[in-house]
N, C-alpha and C positions, 0 to 999 in steps of 0.2 A: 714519059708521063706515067706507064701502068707500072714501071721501075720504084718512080718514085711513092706511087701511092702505097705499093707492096712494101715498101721499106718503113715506112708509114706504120701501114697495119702492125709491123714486126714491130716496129720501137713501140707503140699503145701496148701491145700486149706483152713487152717485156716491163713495163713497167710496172703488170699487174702479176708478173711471174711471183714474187714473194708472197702477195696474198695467195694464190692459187698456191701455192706449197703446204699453206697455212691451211687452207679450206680441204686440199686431199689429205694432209695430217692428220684433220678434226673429223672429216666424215670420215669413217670407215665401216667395218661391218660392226664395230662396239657399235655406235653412233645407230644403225641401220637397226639392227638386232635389239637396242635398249625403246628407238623409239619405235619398231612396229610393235615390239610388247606391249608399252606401254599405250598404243592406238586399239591395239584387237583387245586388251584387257579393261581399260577403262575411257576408252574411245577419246575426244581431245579435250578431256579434263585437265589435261596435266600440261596444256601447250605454255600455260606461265612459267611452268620451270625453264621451259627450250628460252620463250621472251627473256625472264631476267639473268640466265646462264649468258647469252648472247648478249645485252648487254654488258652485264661485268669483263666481257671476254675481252670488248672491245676498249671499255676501260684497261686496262691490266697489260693487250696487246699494246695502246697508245703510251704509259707507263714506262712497259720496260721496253721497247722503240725510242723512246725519247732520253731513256739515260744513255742508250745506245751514240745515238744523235750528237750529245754534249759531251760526250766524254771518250768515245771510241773502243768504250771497253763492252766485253760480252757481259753476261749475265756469270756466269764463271766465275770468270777473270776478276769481276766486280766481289763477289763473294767471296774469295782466297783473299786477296788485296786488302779488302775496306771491312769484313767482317771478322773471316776465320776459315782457312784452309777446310777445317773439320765439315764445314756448312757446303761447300763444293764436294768435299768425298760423299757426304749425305745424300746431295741431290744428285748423285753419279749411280752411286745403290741403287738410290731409294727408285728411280726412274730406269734403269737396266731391269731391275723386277716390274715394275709396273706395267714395262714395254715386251720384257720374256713372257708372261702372259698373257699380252695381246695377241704377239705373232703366233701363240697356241691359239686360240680363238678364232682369231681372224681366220688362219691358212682352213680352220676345221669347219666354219660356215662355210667358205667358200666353195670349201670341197663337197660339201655335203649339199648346196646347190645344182653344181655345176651338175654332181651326179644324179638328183631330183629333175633338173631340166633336160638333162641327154637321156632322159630315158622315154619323153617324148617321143626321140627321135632315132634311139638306138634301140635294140632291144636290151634288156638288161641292164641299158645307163654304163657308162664309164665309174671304176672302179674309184671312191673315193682317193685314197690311197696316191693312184695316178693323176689325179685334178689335181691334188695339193702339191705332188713332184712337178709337176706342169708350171704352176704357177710358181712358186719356188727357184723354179729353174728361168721363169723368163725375169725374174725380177731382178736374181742376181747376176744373171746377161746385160742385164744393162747398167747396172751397177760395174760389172766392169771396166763401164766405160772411166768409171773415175772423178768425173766433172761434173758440178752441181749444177750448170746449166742443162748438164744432158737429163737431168735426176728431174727440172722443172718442166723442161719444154716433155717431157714423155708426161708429167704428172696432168703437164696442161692440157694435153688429147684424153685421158683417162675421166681426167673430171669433168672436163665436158659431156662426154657420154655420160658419165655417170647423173650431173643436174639435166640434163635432157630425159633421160628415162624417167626419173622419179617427178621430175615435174609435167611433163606430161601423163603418167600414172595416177598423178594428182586430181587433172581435171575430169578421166576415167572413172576415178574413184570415190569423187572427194563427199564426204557426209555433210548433212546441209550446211549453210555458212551459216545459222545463228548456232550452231554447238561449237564452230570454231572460234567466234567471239565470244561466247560461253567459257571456253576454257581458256583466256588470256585474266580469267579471274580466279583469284590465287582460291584455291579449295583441296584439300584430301579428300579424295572419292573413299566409299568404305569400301574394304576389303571384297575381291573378286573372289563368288565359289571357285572359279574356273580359271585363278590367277597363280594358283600352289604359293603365294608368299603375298604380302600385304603392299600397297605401293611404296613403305618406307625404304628400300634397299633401289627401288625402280627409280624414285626421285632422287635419290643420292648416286643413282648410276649414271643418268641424265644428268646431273652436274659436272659428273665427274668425268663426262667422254666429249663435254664441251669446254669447261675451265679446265684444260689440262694442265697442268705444270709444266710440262715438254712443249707445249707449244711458244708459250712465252719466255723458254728457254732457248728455245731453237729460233727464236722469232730476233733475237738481238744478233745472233751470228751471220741471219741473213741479212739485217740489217747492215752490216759491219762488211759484209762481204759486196753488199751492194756499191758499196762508195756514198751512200747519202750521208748528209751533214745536218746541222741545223737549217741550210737553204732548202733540203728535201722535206721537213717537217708536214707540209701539207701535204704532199706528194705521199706521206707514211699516214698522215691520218687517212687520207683517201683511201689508200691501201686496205689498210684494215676494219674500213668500212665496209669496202667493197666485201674481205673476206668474208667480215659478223653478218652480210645481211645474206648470205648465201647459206651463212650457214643455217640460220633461221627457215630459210625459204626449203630449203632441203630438207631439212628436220622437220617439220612443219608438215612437208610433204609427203614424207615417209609415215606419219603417224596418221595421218588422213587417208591415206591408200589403208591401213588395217583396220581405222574407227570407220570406213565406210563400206566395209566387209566383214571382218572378221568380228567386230564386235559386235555389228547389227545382226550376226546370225549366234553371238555366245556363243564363239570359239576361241579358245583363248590357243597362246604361242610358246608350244615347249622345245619343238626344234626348231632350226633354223629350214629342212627341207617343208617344215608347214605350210611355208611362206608360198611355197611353188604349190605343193599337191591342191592346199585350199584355199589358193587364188584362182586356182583354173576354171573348177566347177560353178565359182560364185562371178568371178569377172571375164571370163574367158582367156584361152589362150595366148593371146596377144596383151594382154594386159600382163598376164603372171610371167611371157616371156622378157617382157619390157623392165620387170620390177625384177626378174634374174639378172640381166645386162648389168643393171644400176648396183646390183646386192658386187656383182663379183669388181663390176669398175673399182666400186665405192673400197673392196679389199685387196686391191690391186696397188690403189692409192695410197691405203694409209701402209701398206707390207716397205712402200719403199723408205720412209722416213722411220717403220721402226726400227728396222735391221740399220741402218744409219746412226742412230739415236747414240750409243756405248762411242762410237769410234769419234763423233762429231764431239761428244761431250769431253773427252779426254783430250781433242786437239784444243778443244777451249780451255780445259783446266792449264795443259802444260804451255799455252800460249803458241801452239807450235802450228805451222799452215797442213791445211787439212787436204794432204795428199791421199787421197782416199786409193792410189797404185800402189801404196804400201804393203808390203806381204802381211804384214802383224795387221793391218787392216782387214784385207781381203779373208783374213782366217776366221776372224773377229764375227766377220758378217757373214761367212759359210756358217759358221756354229750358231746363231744366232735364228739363222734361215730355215738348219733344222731342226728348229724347235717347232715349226709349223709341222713336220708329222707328226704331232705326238696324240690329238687330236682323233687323227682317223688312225691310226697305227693300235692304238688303244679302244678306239672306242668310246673316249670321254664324253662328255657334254659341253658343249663350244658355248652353249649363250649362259649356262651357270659361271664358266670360263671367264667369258667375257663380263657377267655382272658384276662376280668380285674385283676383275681386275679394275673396272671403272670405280666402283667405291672405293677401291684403293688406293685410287689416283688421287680422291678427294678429300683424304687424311692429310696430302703432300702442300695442298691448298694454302692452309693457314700459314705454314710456311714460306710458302712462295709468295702472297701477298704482304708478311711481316717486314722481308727482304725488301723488297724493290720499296714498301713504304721507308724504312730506313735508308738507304741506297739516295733516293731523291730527293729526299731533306736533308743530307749531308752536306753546308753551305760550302767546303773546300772542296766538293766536288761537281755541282751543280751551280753554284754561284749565284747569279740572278736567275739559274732558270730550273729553281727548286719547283714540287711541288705546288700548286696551286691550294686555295683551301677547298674549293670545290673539290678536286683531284684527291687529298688528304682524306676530304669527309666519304667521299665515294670507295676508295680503297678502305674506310673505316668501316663501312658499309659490309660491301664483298669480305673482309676479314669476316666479321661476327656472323652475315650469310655460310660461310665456310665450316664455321664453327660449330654452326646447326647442323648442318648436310652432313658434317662428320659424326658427330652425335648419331644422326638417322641411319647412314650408310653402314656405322658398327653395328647399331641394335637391328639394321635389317638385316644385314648377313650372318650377324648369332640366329636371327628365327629364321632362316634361309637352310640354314648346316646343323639347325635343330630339327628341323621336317623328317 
């Protein structure tokens, strides 16, 4: 009986493994880093963009899942085939750059945490430098495993900790509930003395570290690898229910832990070690260790999908199975890996880092939406199970959305690299 319950539990939570891949994809430390900025600088004004980011997310995941579903082909595979080779080399670029400055960003918060919070406890704190070799090294230990179940079930313990921390950091933290119904209404705050840059480049980074283009790229592979068909259809919107509302609820969370601290004292967020020094004093020790756990899970999570990202995307383009034991793999994601020291090696700034690469991501946007709107309407490939008009008018939606934030996210990172 206790056999079978356990067997139980394990098949429920294998079938929520794809969204959990999705959800430690989406939060990472971009995601961590965009939205306590955007909580300690204009406290949760700006929760509408996380709302309507999260829904389109889930529009777009439901999308390209479903062409998935009908047709059996990936998001790739779909775009060589039915478009243009050219548009697959594109999103191969355009997404390895998008992703090589993440894993700078990511590995550089982490690092510059971990060394902010061991110094609590060490004297002198651990050597950035050896955080980021640290984690670096354990991520592609398990990568050596090879198998995309081992890459989910490791993802599924990391993000657990990591929504444990911040939502309990939440209730610690959280600034009264009528400023967070407050900010589910669409407004641009003005400009923050204590913000160095306006929220145009914040609200187009916030789009861009939730609508990623790689997620709903990578989201049709898992699909495909899952074995669902159109019988799983439900089974996939659930899924990516489950993921959009985590991500909400995390995001959400994370910007509430800095609007009901850092902003109430007008402190704004230039580094990422801010996050530890001036949580301590204002929430105490247990809360800023609790909101460390969450910063390093939440970069733990997203390290393994990016270094992943290049080698996954080329087994899609060439149609070829994705032995990730391959030597030309395994080299692929060594080099890739150390791109996280470049970060503390140097010296850079990890959340400047990390904001451009997220505006970056949401230039990729309109593209990715033009796709899969063309892809689904295609009656020799979809057949009766085109498009909806709903589905049509909604992606018509998110494109012209896309097309704003892209607008925003350039003219914020010209006044960003003008300062």
């Amino acid at each position: 009986m206790a056999n079978s319950k356990r067997r139980g539990v394990k098949e429920t939570i294998a079938l929520f493994l794809p969204g959990i891949f999705l959800l430690g994809f989406n939060i990472g430390t971009g995601s961590v880093t965009t939205m306590a900025k955007a909580g300690a600088t204009y406290g949760m004004s700006l929760l509408w963009t996380v709302l309507i980011s999260c829904a389109a997310t889930y529009v777009m995941i439901g999308a390209y899942g479903r062409y998935t579903l009908v047709t059996g082909e990936t998001a790739l595979q779909a775009f060589r085939k039915h478009i243009h080779p050219a548009v697959g080399v594109f999103f191969i670029i355009a997404l390895t750059v998008g992703v090589s400055g993440s894993v700078m960003g990511v590995m550089g918060i982490v690092a510059e945490i971990t060394y902010e919070w061991s110094r609590t406890v060490i004297p002198g704190g651990i050597a950035p430098i050896y955080c980021a070799a640290f984690f670096i090294s354990l991520v592609y230990f398990i990568f050596w495993n090879g198998r995309t179940q081992i890459f989910e079930r490791a993802l599924a313990v990391i993000v657990a900790i990591m929504a444990v921390s911040f939502v309990v950091n939440f209730f610690i933290l959280m600034p009264p509930p009528v400023d967070i119904v407050k900010g589910l209404i669409p407004s641009i705050p003005e400009v923050a003395d204590n913000s160095g840059q306006g929220p145009l480049l914040l609200i187009a980074s916030m789009v861009g570290t939730t609508l990623f283009s790689g997620l709903f790229i990578i989201r049709t592979t898992l699909v495909k690898e899952a074995g669902w068909t159109l019988d799983d259809e439900t089974q996939q919107r659930r899924d990516a229910l489950f993921a959009v509302v985590m991500m909400f609820v995390i995001s959400a969370a994370i910007m509430a832990a800095a609007a009901g601290t850092l902003f109430v004292e007008g402190i704004g967020l230039d580094r990422p070690a801010q996050m530890i020094s001036l949580l301590e004093p204002l929430a105490g020790p247990l809360a800023a260790s609790i909101f460390a756990v969450g910063i390093i899970a939440a970069g733990v999570s997203s390290q393994f999908p990016n270094v992943l990202m290049l080698p996954w995307l080329l087994c899609d383009y060439q149609n070829s199975p994705r032995d990730m034991t391959l030597p030309k793999y395994r080299i692929i994601v060594f080099f890739i890996s150390l791109l996280g020291l470049v970060v503390p090696l140097f010296d850079a700034r990890p959340i400047f880092v990390m904001l451009a690469s997220q505006a970056f991501n949401v230039v990729l946007l309109p593209v990715t939406v033009a796709c899969i709107f063309y892809l689904g309407n295609k009656k020799d490939l979809m057949g009766a199970h085109r498009h909806s008009l709903i589905t049509n008018i909604s992606l018509g939606a998110i494109f012209l959305f896309s097309l704003v934030t892209s607008v925003i996210g350039f003219q914020g990172l010209l006044a960003m690299i003008g300062r």
